[in-house]
N, C-alpha and C positions, 0 to 999 in steps of 0.2 A: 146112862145118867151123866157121865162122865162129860159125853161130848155135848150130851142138854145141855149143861150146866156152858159149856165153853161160846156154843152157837147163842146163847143167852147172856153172856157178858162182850161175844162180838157187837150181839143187837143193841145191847146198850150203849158201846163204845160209840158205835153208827148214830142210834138214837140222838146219843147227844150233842155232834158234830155237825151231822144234815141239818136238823131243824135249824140250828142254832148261824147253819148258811143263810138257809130261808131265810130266817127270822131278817137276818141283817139286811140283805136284797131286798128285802119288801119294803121293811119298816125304816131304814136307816139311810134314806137318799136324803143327800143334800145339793146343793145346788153347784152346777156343773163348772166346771172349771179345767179344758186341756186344752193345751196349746196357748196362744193371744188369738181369741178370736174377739169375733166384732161384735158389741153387745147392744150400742148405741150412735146414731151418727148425729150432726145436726148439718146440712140437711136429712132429715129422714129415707129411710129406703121407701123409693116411689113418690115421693113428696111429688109436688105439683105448685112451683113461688110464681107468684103474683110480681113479686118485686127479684131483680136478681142480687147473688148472695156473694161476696166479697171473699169467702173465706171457707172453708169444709172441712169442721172439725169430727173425729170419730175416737170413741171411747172403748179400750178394750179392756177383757179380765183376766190379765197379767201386764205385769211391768216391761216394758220395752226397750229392746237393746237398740238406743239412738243411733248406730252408725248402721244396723241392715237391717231399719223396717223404714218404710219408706211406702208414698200412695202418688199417685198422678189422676187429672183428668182428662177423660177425652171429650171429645163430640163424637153426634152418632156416623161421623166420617172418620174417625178413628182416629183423630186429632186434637193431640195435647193442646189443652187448652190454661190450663195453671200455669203460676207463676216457679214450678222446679224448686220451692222453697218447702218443702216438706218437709216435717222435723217434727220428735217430740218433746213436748213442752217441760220446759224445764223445773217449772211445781205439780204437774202431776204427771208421772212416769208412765199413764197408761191410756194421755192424751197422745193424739194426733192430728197434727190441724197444714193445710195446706191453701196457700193466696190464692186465690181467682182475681181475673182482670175487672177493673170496672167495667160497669154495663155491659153484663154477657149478653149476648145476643137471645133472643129466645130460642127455644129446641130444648133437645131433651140431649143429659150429661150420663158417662157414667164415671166411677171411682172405683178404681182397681187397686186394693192396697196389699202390701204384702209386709208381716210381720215377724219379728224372733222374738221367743218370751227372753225375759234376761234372767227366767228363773228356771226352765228346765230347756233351755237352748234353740225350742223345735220353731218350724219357719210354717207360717201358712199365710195363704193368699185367699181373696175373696174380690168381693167387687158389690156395689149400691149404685144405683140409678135415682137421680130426679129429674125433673124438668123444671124449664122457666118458659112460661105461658105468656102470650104475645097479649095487648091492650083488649082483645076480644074473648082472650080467655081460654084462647086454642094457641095448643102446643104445634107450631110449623114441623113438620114431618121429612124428612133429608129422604133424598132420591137416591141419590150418590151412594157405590159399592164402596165396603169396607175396604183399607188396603191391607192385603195380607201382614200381617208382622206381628215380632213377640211384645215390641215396646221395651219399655225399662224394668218391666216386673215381670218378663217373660218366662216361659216354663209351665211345666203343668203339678199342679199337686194332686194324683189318683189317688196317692194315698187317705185323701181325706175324705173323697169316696167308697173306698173299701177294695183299692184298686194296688199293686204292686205293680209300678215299673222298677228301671234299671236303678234310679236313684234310691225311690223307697227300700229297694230290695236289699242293697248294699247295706242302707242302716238298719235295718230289721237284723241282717247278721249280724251286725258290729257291735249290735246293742245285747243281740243273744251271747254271744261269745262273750262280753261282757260279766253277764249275771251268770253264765255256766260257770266262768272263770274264778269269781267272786265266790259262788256259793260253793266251790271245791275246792279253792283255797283256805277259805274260813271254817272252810267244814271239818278239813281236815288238822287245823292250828286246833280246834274245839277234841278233837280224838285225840291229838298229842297233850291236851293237856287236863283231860278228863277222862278218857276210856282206856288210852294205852297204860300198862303198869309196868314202866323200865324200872324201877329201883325200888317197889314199894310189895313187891311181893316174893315168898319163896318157892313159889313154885318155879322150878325151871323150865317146863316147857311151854308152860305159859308169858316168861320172861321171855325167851327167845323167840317165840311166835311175835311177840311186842317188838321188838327190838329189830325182828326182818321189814317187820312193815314202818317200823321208823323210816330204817336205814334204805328199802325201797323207795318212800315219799320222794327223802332227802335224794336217793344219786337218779330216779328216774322223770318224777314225775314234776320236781320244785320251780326249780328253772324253766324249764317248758312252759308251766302254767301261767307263771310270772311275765314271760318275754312274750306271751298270747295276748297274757291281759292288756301287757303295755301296748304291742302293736294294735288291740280293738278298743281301745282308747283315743287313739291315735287315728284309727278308723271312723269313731263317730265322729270325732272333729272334720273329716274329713268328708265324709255324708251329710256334714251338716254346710259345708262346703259349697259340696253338687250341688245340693237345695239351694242354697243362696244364688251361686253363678247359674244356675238352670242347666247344669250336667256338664262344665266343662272343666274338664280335670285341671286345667291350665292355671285357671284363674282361680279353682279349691284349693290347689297346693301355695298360693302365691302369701308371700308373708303376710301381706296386707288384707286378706282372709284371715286367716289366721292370730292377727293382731285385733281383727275385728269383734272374731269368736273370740277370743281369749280374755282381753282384758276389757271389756266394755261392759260386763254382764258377770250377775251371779253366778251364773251356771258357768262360765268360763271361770272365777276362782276357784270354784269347788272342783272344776275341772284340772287344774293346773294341780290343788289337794293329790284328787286321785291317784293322778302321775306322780306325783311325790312319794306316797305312800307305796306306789307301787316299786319304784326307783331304790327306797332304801329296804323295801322286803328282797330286793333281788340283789343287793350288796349282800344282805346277812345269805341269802343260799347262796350266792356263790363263796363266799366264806367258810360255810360250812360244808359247801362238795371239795376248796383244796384243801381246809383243815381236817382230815380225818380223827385223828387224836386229840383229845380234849380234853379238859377234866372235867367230872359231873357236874359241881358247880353250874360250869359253864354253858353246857346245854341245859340245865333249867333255866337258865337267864333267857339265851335261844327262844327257849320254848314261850316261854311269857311275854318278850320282846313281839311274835311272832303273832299272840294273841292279842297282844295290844294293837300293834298294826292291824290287822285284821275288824277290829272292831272300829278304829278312824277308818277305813275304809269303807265299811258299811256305812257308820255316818256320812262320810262323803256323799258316797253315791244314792244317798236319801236327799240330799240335801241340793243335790244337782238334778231332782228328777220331779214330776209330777206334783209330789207333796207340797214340795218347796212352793210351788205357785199357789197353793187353797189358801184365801184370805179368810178373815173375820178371825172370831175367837176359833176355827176349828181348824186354825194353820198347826198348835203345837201336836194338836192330836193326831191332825193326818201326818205328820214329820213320824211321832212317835210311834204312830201304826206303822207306818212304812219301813220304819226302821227294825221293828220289830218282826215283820214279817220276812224281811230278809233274813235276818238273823233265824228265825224259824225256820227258812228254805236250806239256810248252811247247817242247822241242826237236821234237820229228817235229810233232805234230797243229797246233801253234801254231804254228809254222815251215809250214808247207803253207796253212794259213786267213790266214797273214799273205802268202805267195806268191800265193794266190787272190784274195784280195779286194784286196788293196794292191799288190803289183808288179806281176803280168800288167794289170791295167790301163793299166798307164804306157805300154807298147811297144808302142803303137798307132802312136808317129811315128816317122819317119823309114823310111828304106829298111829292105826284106826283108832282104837281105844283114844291115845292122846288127841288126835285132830280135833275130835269129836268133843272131849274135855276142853280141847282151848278154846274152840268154834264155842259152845254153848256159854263159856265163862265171861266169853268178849261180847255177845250178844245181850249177856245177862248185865252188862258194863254198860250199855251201849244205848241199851231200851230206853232208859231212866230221858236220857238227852231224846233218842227220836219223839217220845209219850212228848215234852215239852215242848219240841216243835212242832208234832200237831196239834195240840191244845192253842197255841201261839197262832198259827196259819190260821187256823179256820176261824179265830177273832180277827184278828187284825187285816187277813184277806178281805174277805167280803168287804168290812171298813173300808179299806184305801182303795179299793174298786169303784164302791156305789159312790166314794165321795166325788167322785167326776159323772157321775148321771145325775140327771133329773129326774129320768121317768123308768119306769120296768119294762115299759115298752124297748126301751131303747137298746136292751137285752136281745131283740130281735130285729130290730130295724135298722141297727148298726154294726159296721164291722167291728167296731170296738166291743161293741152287749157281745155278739158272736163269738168273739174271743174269749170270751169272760166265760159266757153257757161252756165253750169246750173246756176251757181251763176247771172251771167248776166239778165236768161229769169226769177228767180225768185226775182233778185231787178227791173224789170218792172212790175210786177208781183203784187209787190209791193205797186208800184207805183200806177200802176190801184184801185188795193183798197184804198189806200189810198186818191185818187183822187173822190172818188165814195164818202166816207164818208164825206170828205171835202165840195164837189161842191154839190153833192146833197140830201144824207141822213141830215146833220145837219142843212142845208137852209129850209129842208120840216117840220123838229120837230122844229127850231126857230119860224116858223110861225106860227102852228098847236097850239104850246103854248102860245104864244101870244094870238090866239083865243081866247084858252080856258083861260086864265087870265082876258081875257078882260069880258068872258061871266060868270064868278062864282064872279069878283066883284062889287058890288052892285055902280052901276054910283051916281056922285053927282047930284043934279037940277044943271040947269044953271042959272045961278045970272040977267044974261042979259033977258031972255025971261020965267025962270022960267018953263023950258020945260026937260023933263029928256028923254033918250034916251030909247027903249024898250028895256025890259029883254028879255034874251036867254030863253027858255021854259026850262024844265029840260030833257026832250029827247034829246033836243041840246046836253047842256052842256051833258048829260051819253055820248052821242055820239061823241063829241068833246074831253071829257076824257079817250074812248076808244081808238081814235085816236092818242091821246098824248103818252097812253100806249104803243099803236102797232111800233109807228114810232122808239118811247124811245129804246124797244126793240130791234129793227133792229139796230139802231146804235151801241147801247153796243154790238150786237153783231158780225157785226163785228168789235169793238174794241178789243175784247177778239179773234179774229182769225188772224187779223193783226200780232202779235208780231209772232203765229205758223212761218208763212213766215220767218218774223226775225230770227227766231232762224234756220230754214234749210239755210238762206245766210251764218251765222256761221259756221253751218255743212261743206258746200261749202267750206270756210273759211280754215277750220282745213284742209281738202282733201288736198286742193291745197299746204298747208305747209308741208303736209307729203309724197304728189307726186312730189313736186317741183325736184326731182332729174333725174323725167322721160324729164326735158329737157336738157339733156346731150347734147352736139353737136359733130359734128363727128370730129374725128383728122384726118388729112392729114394723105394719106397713103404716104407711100414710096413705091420703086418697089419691087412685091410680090421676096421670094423665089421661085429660081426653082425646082419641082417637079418632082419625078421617082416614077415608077413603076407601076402598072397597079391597080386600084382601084373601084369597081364595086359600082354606083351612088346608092343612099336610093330611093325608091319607096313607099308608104305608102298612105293607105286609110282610116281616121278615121272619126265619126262625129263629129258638136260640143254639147258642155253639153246637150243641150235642144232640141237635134237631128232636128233642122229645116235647118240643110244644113249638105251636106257630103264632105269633103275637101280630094285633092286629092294634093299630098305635094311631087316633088320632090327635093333632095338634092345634087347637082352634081359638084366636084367627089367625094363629101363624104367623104375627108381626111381634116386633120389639113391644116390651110392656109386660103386664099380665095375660099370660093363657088357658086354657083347660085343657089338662093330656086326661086322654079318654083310652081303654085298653083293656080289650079282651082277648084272652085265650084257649088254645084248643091245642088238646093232646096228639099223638100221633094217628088216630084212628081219624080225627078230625071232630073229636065231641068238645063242647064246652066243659070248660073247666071253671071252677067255681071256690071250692075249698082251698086256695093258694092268697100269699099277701103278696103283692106288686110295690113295688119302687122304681122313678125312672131317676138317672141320675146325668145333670145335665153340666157340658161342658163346652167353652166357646174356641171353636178350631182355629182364629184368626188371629187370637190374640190370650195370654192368658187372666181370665177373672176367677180364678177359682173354680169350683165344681161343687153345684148345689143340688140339694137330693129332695124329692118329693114322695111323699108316701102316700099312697093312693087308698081311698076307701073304696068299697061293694056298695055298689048301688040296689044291690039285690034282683036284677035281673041278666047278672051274667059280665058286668061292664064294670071300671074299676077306674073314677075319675079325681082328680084334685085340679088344684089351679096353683101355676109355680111361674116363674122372670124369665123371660127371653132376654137380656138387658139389653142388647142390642141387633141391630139385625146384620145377616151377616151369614157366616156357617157354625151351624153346631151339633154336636156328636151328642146322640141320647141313647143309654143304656138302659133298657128295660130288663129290671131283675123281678124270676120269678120266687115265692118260699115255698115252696110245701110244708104240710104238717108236720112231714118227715123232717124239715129244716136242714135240707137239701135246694141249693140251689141250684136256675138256669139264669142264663141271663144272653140278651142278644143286643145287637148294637148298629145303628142307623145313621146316615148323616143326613140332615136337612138345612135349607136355604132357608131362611125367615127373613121377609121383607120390613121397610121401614116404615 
């Protein structure tokens, strides 16, 4: 009944947690908002002018850092055709507008812009296509090969496909190290001045267990943590660099980068913040690794000092991230969720990495009995703060999540949703373990020791009847101490596997900040250009990497414009496959326009078609990704020639 009773208030705990995920993912999407992506242009994407346009203004949803976003036009020869005056406009922060020469010639144009929000720092590129139709109404069609080159907004952004190269990859750590750094710093100012009991209690070996894992933080772990965070601070400034100059360290490190990142932009105050806060937390540790001697006074001040920093810091880096960009009235909310959720992460995950690495260390000395006593009393300190960070998480998560989706879909068809599903199954994940340790691992060793307490101390007579109770044998008690040992064990360990989990929702974490650009949403087309001449459609048969499916990809008509990608596939035996979703994801090898992604429907006989922009003709690289049910993926990669 005992453990009914426990697997029955797990169920509850779960009960309440999961649904209350769900609930949020379903019901609580607002309108998407990561990165400065392109929402509207005027001319429109694919438009088709009668008359030619003077001027090509585009509308994004974030505020833009005027000195590194910037657009150019080409012709379909790959030839800057604009006036190099690109710039955003000085009454709305979130225009972009660019001169074109009088009387452009007729043909068809495209626009390649590349943006930094000025509220969460991150750079993304794209590209819109129109035409200007000659006095008959036909768009004149260029014969002429592309010439190879990057242009002025060169580079590739995979990451906004769900892709990690060298660059993406750098800030994905930088940003992880970040929030590891953060939430085990904060986590552990939160234990120093709520869980550890240096001066408020008489137990001594419970004081001294406190007082190891102080004095650990303080000479092993402070400093380190601090000179990490600063240099992965330092590092996304510096990822955010590579993205700008298109990978070359040269031109990342150059002040004039750095002056650009820095003061031009919200996210560069809030960034220069960070570094502050980080700067005088790591005056006060090194302060206190050469003042050993102190008076108590003074380390409560320490300690409160420590918490307070701790808490601008989170603000900060709330304030420099994601949230910071959500307009309308649900900007303070998502601030506040975000902030909260961090603080939630330094409560559970930070609070468990600071348990793991810094206190079970300590209670290696002294008696079984005592370990056992201090381990249970510090747990019993300890829970109060974890219960508060998961209650916190699982609100405010889901919140600052769904608030950058649109759709549920997007959960699946982006790298950012994907990130999101794995973060999700590993904070239940989570939860389970921590629910296992709570409800029944620490209720089996609170008892088992009591036992064995009750049977190693020597009972008094009773005064009333002069009758003492019988002694445990010493088999007992070996047995009783074995048991105390085995249970002991189990719980530490999994308290030392707990935070592993913690640190991959991080991982999670960082992914999703650095894929956040794969939820671009689509712009209104206008009506395509009209099309001449006779153009023989792409056909192609490749596998993917891991050769467990062969993808059969057509491209039709295979010129610059609107296309149809048609695509079916066959397993290894060579049968059709049917129960899988397809996305191809397209990028132009000549020059960079971004990297745009189609999601293909079932036609219901085996074949999985949509219609997506070739924008220009030229060379370009298509990545056909498979999903299975399993939501496992393959994915293969093709280059083809599209004519003009």
């Amino acid at each position: 009944m005992l453990y009914l009773r426990r697997f029955c208030t797990m169920g509850r705990m779960l009960g309440l947690a999961f649904p209350l995920v769900m609930l949020l993912l379903f019901f609580s999407v607002l309108p998407a908002e990561a990165h400065a992506i392109l929402l509207r242009s005027d001319p429109g994407k694919d438009a088709v002018l009668t008359t030619p346009p003077t001027q090509f203004k585009a509308w994004f949803s974030e505020d833009l850092n005027p000195t590194s976003s910037t657009m150019e036009v080409v012709n379909a020869s790959n030839t800057p055709v604009d006036s190099k005056d690109a710039h955003v406009t000085s009454g709305d922060p979130r225009e972009m507008i660019v001169s074109l020469p009088d009387n452009l010639p007729p043909g068809v144009y495209v626009v390649v812009w590349r943006t930094q929000s000025a509220d969460d720092g991150h750079i993304l590129r794209g590209s819109v296509r129109f035409s200007v139709a000659a006095a008959d109404g036909t768009v004149p069609q260029s014969t002429s090969k592309v010439t190879p080159g990057t242009g002025v907004l060169g580079g590739t952004s995979s990451a906004a496909s769900g892709q990690l190269d060298t660059t993406s990859f750098f800030s994905f750590l930088m940003i992880t190290l970040v929030d590891l750094c953060v939430v085990f710093w904060v986590g552990a100012q939160l234990w120093h001045s709520f869980v550890l009991q240096l001066n408020d209690t008489e137990d001594a070996e419970l004081r001294a267990a406190d007082q190891r894992a102080a004095d650990r933080f303080e000479r092993v772990f402070a400093l380190p943590t601090l000179l990490l965070l600063l240099l992965a601070n330092i590092g996304v400034l510096i990822g955010q660099g590579l993205d700008l100059s298109n990978g070359n360290l040269g031109q990342a490190l150059s002040p004039t980068t750095f002056q650009e990142l820095l003061f031009h932009s919200r996210f560069g105050s809030f960034l220069i913040l960070r570094l502050g806060v980080v700067v005088i937390a790591l005056v006060l540790a090194i302060f206190t690794t050469v003042v050993r001697e102190r008076p108590r006074a003074m380390d409560s001040i320490l300690s409160w000092l420590n918490l307070l920093l701790g808490l601008a810091l989170l603000t900060a880096v709330t304030l420099s991230g994601h949230a910071a960009a959500v307009t309308g009235n649900v900007q303070t909310l998502a601030i506040l969720s975000d902030w909260l959720h961090l603080l939630a992460a330094s409560l559970w995950v930070g609070g468990m990495i600071y348990l793991s690495l810094v206190y079970l260390p300590g209670l290696r000395r002294g008696s079984l009995s005592d370990r056992v006593h201090v381990l249970l009393s510090t747990l019993g300190r300890f829970s109060p703060l974890a219960l508060a960070g998961v209650v916190i998480m699982a609100v405010s998560g889901p919140f600052n999540a769904v608030v950058h989706m649109d759709s549920f879909a997007q959960l699946i068809t982006t790298a950012y949703g994907r990130s999101l599903s794995v973060k999700t199954l590993l904070v239940v994940a989570l939860l389970v373990t921590s629910a296992i340790h709570v409800l029944i691992y620490r209720p089996r060793l609170k008892k088992v020791a009591a036992q064995y307490d009750s049977a190693v101390t020597q009972p008094e007579a009773s005064e009333e009847d002069g009758e003492q109770p019988p002694l445990a044998s010493a088999p007992e008690v070996k047995q009783l101490e074995t048991t105390v040992g085995r249970q002991s064990r189990r719980l530490t360990t999994v308290l030392r596997w707990e935070p592993v989990l913690g640190v991959a929702v991080l991982v999670c974490t960082g992914l999703m900040n650095v894929f956040a650009g794969s939820l671009t949403p689509a712009i209104p087309n206008q009506p395509a250009a009209q099309q001449v001449g006779v153009v023989k459609p792409y056909h192609g048969t490749f596998p993917t990497k891991d050769h467990q499916y062969t993808i059969d990809l057509t491209v039709s008509p295979n010129r610059f414009g609107t296309n149809v990608f048609t695509v079916s596939a066959r397993d290894s035996k060579g049968k059709p496959v049917t129960n899988i979703g397809v996305s191809v994801y397209i990028a132009m090898l000549d020059m960079d326009m971004g990297t745009d992604s189609v999601n293909l429907q079932p036609d219901g006989k085996g074949h999985f078609t949509a219609q997506g922009d070739l924008n220009m003709g030229g060379h370009w690289q298509l990545r056909v990704e498979i999903r299975t049910p399993q939501d496992t993926l393959h994915s293969g990669t093709v280059d083809i020639t599209t004519a003009f």
